[in-house]
ROVONU-708411 format. One line per 8 residues: number of its first residue (from 1); for each residue z, y, x of N, C-alpha, C. Coordinates in steps of 0.02 Angstrom, whole numbers, plus 50000, padded with zeros to 5 digits. Last residue first. Example, Ala and Ser with C-alpha at 12.3 -4.5 7.8 and 13.67 -1.06 7.14 Angstrom:
// residues 2
2 = 50354:49888:50642:50357:49947:50684:50394:50002:50645; 50390:49716:50660:50390:49775:50615:50390:49835:50660
//
This chain:
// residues 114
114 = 50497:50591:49142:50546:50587:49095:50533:50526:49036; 50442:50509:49289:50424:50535:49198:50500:50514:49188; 50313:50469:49419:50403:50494:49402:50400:50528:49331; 50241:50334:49467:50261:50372:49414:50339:50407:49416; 50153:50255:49602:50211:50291:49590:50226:50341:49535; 50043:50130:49632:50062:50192:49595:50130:50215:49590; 49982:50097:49804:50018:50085:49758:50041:50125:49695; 49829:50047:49899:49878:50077:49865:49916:50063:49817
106 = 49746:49982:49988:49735:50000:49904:49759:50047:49893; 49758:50036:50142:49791:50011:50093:49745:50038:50038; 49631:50098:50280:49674:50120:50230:49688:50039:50180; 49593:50167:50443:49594:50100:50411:49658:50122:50343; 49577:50227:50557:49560:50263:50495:49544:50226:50435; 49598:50187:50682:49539:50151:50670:49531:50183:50588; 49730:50274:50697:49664:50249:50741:49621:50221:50730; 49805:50265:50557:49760:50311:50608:49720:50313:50648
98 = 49820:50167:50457:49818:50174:50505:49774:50232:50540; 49911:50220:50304:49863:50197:50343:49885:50226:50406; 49945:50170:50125:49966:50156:50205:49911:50191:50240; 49964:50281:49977:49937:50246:50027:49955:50223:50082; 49994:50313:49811:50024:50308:49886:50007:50251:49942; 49969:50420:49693:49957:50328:49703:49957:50360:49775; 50086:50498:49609:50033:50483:49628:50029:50435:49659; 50219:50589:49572:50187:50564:49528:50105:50560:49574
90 = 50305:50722:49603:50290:50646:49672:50237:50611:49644; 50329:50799:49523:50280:50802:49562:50250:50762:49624; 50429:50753:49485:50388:50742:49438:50334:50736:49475; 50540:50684:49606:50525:50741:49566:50441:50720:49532; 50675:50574:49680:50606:50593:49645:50601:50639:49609; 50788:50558:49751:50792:50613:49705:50720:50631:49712; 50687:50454:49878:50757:50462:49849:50767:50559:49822; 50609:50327:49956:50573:50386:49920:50651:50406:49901
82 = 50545:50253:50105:50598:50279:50064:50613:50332:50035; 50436:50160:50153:50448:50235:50139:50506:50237:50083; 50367:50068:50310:50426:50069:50235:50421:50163:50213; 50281:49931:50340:50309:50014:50355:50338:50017:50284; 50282:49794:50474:50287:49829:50408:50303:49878:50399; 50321:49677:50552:50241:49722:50562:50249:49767:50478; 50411:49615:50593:50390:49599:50535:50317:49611:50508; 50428:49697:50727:50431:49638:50695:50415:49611:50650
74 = 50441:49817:50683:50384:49812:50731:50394:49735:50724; 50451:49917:50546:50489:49839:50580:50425:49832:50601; 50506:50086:50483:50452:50015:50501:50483:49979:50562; 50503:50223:50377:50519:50177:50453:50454:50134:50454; 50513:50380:50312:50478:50337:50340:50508:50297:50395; 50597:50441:50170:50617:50444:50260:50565:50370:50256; 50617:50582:50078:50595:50523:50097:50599:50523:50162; 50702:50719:50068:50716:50666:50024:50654:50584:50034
66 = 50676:50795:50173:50737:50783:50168:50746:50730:50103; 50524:50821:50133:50569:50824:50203:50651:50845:50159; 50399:50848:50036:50461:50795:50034:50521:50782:50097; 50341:50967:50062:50372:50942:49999:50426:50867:49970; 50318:50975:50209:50372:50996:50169:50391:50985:50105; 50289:50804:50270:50289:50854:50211:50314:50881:50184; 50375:50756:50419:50343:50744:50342:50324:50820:50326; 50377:50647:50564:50346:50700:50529:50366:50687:50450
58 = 50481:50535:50687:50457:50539:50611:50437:50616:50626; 50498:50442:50834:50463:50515:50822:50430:50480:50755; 50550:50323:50844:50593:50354:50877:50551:50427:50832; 50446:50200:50816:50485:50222:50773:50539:50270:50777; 50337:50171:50925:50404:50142:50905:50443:50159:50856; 50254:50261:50859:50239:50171:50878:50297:50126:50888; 50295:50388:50740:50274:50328:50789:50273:50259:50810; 50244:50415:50561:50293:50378:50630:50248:50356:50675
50 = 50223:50525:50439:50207:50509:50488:50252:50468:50542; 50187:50558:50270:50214:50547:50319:50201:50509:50373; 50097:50632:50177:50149:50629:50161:50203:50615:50229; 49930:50705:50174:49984:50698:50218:50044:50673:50180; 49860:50669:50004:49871:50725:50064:49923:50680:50091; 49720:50702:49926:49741:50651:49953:49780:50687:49999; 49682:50809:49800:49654:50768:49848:49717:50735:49878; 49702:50783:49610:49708:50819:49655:49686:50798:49728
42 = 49718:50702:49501:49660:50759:49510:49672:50803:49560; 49866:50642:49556:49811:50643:49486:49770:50715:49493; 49896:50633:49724:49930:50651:49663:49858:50635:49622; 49902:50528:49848:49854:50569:49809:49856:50569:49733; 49972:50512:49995:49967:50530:49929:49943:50555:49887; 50006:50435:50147:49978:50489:50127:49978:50482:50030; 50089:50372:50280:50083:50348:50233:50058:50440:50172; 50060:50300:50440:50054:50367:50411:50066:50346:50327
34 = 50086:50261:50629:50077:50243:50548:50086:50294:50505; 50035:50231:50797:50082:50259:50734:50039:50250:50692; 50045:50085:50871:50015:50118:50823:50060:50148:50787; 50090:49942:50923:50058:49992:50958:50040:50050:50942; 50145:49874:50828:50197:49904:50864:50165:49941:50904; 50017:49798:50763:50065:49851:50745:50101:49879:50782; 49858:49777:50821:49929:49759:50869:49985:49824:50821; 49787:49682:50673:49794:49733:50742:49858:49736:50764
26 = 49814:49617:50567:49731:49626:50615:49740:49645:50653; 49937:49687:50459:49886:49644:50503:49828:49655:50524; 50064:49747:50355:49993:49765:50412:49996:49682:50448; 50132:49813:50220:50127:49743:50254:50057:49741:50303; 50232:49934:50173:50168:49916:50175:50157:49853:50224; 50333:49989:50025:50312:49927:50079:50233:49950:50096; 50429:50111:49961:50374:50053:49971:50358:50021:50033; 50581:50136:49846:50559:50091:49913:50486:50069:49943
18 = 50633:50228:49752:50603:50184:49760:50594:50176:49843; 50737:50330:49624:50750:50301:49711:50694:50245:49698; 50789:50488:49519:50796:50412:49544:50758:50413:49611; 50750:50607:49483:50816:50579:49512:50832:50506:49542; 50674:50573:49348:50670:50596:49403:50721:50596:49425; 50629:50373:49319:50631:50436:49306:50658:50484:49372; 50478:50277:49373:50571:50289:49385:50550:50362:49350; 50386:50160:49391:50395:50198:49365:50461:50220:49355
10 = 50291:50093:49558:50331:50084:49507:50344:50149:49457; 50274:50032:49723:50264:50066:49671:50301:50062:49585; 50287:49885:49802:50331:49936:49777:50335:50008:49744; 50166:49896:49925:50198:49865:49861:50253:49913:49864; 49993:49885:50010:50056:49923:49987:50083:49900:49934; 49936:49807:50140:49929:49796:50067:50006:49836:50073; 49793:49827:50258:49854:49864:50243:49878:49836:50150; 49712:49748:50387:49745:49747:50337:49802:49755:50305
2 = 49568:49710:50505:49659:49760:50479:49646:49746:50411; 49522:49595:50585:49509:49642:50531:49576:49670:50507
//
């Protein structure tokens, strides 16, 4: 059974820097690209970012391309997003998921506030 738990959410003002985690199991991680998506307050759920199976081929969102950078430890089995000079508009709860089986994380909240 997969299982995505996301951490590292949190409340930073804007300019600042967070880190999230996502911690996978059930399935073969290192076989699988990984996606981590966002769904601002009243708004739908969107694309944020994308890696491959090995971690050689990243995607993002123009709204965040050049200030978050997606990895992950095929070892550890974990995906990371590195959030840096947050904007207000980052402000939403941030998901893991897997693509192939369309398997999703709780999620985590991310506040950016003055």
């Amino acid at each position: 059974q997969v299982h995505l738990v996301e951490s590292g959410g949190g409340l930073v003002k804007p300019g600042e820097s967070l880190t999230l985690s996502c911690a996978a199991s059930g399935f073969t991680f290192s076989g699988n690209p990984m996606t981590w998506y966002r769904q601002p307050p009243g708004k739908s759920r969107e694309l944020v970012a994308i890696i491959g199976s090995a971690g050689a081929h990243t995607n993002y969102a123009d709204s965040v391309r050049g200030r978050f950078t997606i990895s992950r430890d095929n070892i550890q089995n974990s995906l990371y997003l590195q959030m840096d000079n947050l904007q207000l508009s980052d402000t939403a709860v941030y998901y893991c998921h897997l693509p192939s089986q369309n398997a999703w994380g709780r999620g985590t909240q991310v506040t950016v506030s003055d």
